[in-house]
C-alpha positions as CSV (number, residue, x, y, z in Angstrom):
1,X,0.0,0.0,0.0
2,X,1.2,3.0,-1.1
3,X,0.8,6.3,1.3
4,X,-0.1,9.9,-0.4
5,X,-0.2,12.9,1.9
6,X,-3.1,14.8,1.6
7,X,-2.6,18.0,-0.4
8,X,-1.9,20.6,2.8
9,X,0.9,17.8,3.8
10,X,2.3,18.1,0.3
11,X,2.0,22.2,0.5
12,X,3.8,22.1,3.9
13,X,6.5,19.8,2.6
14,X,7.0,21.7,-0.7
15,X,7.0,24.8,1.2
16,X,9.4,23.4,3.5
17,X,11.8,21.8,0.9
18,X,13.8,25.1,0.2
19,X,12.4,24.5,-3.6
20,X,9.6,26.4,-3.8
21,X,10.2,30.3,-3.1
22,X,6.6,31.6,-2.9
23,X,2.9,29.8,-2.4
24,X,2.2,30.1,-6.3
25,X,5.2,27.5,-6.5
26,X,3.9,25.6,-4.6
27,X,0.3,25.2,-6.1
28,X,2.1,25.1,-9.2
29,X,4.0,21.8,-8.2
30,X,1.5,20.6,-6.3
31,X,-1.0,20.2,-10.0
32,X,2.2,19.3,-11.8
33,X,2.2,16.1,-9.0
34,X,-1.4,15.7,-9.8
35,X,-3.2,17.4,-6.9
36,X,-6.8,18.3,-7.3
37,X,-8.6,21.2,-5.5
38,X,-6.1,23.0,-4.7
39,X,-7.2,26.4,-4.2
40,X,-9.9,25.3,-2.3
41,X,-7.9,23.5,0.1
42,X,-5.0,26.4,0.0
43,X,-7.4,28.9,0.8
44,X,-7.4,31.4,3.3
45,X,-5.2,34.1,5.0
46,X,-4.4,31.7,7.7
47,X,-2.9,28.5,5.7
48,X,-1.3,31.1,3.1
49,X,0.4,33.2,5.7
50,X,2.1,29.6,7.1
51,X,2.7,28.5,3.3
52,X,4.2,31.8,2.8
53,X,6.7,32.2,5.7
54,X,8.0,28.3,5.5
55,X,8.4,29.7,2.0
56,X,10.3,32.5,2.5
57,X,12.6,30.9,5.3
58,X,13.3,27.7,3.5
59,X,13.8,28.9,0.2
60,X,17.5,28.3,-1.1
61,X,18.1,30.7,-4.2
62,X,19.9,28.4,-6.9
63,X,23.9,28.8,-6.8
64,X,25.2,31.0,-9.7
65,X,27.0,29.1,-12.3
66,X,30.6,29.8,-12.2
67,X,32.5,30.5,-15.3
């Protein structure tokens, strides 16, 4: 048996990942993975306010390439 989290456990863990550097990236990846209902799941100030600050301390900017 395969385990799925629910979509909010994705969005946390996407959030989280240092991958995704606002919320739209995260709804973003979370239909590219298949997720359905998103912005009625994602909605409100409360869930978008945690989304957005795990987003903003988290995210890692990508390393310039060196040349």
């Amino acid at each position: 048996m395969t385990f799925r989290p629910t979509t909010i456990e994705r969005a946390y863990q996407l959030a989280e990942s240092g991958e995704c550097r606002t919320v739209g990236d995260v709804k973003k990846q979370l239909a590219a993975e298949g997720f359905v209902g998103i912005q009625d799941q994602l909605y409100g100030a409360t869930i978008t306010a945690a989304l957005r600050q795990r987003c903003v301390k988290f995210y890692k900017a990508e390393e310039p390439a060196e040349g």
